[in-house]
Each structure stands twice: as C-alpha cells, then as structure tokens.
VOPAGU-2260 file (C-alpha; in pm, 1 decimal, decimal comma):
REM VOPAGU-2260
SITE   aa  ch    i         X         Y         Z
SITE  UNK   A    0       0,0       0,0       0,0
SITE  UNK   A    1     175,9     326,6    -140,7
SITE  UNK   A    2      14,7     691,3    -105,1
SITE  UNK   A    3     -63,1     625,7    -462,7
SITE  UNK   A    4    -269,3     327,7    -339,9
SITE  UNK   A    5    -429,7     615,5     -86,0
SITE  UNK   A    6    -500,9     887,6    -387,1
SITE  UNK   A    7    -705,6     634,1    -585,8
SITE  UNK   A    8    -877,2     484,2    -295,5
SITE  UNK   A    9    -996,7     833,7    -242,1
SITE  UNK   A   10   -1115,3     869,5    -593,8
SITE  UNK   A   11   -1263,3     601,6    -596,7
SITE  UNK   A   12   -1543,2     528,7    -359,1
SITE  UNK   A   13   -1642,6     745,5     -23,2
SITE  UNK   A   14   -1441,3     592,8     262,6
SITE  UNK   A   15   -1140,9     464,2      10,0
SITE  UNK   A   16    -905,2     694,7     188,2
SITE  UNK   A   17    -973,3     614,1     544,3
SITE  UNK   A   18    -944,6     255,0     429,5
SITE  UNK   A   19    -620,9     284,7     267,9
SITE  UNK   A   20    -506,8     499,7     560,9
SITE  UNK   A   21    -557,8     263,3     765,6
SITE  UNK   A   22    -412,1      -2,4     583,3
SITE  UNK   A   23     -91,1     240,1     552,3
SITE  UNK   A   24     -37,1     277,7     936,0
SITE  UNK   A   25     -90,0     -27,2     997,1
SITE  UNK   A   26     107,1    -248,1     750,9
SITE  UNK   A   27     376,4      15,0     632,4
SITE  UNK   A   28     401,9     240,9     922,5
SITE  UNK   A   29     322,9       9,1    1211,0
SITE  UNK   A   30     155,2     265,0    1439,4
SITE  UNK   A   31    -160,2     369,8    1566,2
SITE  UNK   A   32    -360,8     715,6    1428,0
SITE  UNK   A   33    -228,6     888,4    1789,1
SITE  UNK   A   34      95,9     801,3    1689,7
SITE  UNK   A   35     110,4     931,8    1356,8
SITE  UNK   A   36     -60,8    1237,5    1478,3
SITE  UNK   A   37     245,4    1319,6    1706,1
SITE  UNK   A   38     530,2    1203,5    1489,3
SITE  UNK   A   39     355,3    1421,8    1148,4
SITE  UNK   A   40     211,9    1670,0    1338,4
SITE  UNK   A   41     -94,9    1651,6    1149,8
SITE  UNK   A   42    -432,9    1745,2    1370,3
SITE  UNK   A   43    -550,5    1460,9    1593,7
SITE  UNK   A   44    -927,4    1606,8    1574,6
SITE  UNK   A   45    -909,9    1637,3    1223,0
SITE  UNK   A   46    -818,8    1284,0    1131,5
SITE  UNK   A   47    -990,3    1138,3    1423,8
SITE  UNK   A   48   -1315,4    1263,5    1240,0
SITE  UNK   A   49   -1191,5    1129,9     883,5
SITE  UNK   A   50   -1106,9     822,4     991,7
SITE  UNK   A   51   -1451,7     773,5    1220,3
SITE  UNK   A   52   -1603,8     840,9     905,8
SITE  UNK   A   53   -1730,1    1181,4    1028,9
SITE  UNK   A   54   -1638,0    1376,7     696,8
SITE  UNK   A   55   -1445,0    1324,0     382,4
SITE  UNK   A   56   -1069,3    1488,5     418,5
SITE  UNK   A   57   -1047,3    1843,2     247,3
SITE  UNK   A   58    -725,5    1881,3      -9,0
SITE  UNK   A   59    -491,9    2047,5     271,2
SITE  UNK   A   60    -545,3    1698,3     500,0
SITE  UNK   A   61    -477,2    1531,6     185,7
SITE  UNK   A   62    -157,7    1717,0     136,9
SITE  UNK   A   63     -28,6    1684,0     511,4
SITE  UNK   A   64     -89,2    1363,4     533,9
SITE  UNK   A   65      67,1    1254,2     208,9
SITE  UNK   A   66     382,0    1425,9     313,8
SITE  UNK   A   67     376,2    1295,7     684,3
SITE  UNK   A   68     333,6     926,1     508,9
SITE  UNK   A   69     655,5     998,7     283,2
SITE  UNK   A   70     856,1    1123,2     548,7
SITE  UNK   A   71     795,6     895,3     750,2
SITE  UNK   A   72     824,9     593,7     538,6
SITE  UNK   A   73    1178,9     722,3     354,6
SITE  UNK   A   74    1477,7     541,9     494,5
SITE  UNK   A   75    1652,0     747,1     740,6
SITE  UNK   A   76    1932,8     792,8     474,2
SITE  UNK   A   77    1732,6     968,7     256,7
SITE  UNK   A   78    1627,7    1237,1     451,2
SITE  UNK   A   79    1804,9    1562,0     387,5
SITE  UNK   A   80    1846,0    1923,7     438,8
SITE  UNK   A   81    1846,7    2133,6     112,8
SITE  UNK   A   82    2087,8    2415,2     114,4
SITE  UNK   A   83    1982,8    2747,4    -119,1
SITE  UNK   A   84    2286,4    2936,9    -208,4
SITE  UNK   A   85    2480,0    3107,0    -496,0
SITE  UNK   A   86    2752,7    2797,6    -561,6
SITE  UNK   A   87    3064,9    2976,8    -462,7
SITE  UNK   A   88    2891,5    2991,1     -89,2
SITE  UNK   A   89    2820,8    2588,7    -129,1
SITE  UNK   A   90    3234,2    2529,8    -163,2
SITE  UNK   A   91    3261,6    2422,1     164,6
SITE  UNK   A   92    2983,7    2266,4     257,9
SITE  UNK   A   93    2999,5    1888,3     334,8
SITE  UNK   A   94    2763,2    1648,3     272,4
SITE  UNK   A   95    2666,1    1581,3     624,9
SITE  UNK   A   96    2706,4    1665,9     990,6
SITE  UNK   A   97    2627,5    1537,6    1303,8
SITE  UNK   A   98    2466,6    1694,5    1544,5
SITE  UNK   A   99    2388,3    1572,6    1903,2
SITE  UNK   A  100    2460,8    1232,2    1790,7
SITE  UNK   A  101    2240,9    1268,4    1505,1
SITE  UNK   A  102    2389,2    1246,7    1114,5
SITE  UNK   A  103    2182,7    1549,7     929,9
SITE  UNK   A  104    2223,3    1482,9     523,2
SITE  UNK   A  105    2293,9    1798,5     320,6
SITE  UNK   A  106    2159,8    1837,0     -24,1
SITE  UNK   A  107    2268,7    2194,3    -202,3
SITE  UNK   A  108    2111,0    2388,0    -454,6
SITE  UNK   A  109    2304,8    2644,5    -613,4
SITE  UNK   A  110    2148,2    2893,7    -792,4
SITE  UNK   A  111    2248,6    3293,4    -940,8
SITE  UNK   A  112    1899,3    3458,7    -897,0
SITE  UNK   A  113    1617,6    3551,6    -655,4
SITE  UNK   A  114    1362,3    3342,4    -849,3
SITE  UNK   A  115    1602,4    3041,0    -920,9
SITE  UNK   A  116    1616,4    3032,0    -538,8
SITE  UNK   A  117    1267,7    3007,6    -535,2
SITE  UNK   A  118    1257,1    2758,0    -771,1
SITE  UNK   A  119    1524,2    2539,0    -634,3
SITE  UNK   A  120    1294,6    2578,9    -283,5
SITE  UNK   A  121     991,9    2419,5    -433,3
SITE  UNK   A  122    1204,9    2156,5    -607,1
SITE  UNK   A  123    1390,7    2059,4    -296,4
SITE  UNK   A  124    1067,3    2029,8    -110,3
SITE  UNK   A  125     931,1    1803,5    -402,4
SITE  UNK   A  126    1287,8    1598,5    -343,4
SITE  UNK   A  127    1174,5    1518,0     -21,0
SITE  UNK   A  128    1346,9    1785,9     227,5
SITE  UNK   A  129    1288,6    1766,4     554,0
SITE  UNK   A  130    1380,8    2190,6     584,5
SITE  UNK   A  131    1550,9    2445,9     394,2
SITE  UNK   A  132    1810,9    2708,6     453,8
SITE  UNK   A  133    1838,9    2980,2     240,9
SITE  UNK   A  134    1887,8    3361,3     245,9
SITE  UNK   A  135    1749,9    3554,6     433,7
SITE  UNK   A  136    1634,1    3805,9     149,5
SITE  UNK   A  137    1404,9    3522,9     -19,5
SITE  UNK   A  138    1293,7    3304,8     320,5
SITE  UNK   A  139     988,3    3525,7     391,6
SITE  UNK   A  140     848,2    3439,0      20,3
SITE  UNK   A  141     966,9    3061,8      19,1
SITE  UNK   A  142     818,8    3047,6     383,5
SITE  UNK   A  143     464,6    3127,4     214,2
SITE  UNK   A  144     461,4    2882,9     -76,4
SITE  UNK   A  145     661,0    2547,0     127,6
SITE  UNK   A  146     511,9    2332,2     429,3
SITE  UNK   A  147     845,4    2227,7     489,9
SITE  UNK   A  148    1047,8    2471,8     776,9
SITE  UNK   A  149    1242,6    2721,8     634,4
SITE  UNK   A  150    1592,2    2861,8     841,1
SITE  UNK   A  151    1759,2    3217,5     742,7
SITE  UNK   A  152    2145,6    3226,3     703,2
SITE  UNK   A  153    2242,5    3540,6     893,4
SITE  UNK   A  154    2628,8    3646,5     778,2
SITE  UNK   A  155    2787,5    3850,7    1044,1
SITE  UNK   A  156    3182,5    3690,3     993,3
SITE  UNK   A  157    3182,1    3702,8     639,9
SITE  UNK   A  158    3019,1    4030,1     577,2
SITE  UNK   A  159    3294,0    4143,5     869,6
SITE  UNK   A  160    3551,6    3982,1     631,5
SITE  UNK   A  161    3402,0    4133,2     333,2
SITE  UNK   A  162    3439,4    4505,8     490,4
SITE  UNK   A  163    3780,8    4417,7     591,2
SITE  UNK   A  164    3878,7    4313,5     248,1
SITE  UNK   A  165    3749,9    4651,4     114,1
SITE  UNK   A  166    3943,0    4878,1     328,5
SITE  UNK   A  167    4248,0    4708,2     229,6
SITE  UNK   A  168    4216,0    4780,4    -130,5
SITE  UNK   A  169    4074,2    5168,3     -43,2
C-alpha cells in the first residue's frame, strides 16, 4: 500500500481513503492514528473525524498527510536538508554533519537569482526535504509557498571579512 494506493482509494469510492489509511499505518508504518498524529504533526481532531467516518478529508489533509506518510516511510538515509545558495557559498559545505549524535544529510542547490532560489525551494521540497536554509532576502516568500520549515542564514563573519577586504584595497 503506497500513497498512490491512498489517492485512488480516495477517488474512488467514499471511505477509500480512510481505508487505505488505515491499511498504511498499519502495515507500512506500524503505528496507531495517535501516533502518527504526534510524529507528522498533522491534527488529531481532524483525522480522528476522517477516519470515524465523520467527513471526507479536504485537499490540505490530503496534502499533510501525504507528506507525513513519505517522510515517515523514507529510509533514514534519505532524509536531507536542502541548502539554497549562490555555488561559490556551497564550496565548503559537506555532505553531512552530526549533530547531538544525530547524522543530518545535506543536499545543495546552487542557484544565481532571486527566483532560481525560489525555484530550487519548491524543487527541494518536491525531493523530499525535511527543511531548507536559504537567504534571508528570499525566506519570507519561500516560507509562504513550502510546508516544509524554512531557516535564514544570517552572515555577520563574512560580511565582517568582506568590509575588511574593502578597506584594504581603499
């Protein structure tokens, strides 16, 4: 049971998606509703009232509850971090780093403009990224159009550096 399996059991006959829902948490996932509430953060009410056959999911259930399925069904491996940045900024950035104990995958996106950086934001969210970090001069519009969390690089070293390097050739 894939959430392709959930989509057309949707389609296809009233109660198809609580059916193949259920059939998801129980034979892919392995948890109960309360549990996938918590780990997806998708509304316990909500759901709770799908699944009790209450009302029919609306599209934006749909949608956080497809994601919350692929998240949490992608091998640990697979999960990644997308990094937005023009690609003489991505030079040093390694592929992944641990972090209280945890290995964090890094995926970059380089890009030259304001709108390939919102691009590359909907296309790393469609890759599967768990959050994004980009500047902080296009996170309030990528913020608006992504579900996925979105984290502002502040510079305060390199624009330091930068100033420094100016002076110099004053």
């Amino acid at each position: 049971m894939t959430v392709d399996d959930l989509i057309t059991g949707m389609l296809r006959e009233e109660g198809g998606f609580q059916i193949a829902f259920r059939n998801i948490l129980e034979d892919e996932l392995h948890m109960t509703l309360n549990e996938f509430c918590q780990a997806s953060g998708v509304s316990q009410s909500t759901l709770y009232k799908v699944m009790e056959g209450g009302r029919e999911p609306n599209l934006r259930t749909v949608r956080q509850v497809v994601k919350a399925i692929k998240m949490l069904s992608t091998a640990d491996d697979s999960r990644f971090i997308a990094i937005i940045a023009a690609s003489t900024a991505l030079e040093n950035i390694p592929r992944t780093i641990d972090i209280n104990g945890m290995t964090v995958h890094l995926r970059e996106y380089p890009v030259l403009t304001l709108e390939d950086a919102i691009l590359a934001a909907v296309r790393a969210e469609r890759d599967g990224a768990l959050g994004l970090v980009c500047a902080p001069i296009v996170a309030p519009t990528v913020e608006k159009i992504l579900s996925i969390p979105v984290s502002r690089v502040i510079p305060t070293t390199s624009i330091q550096i930068a100033i420094e390097h100016l002076t110099k050739a004053l």
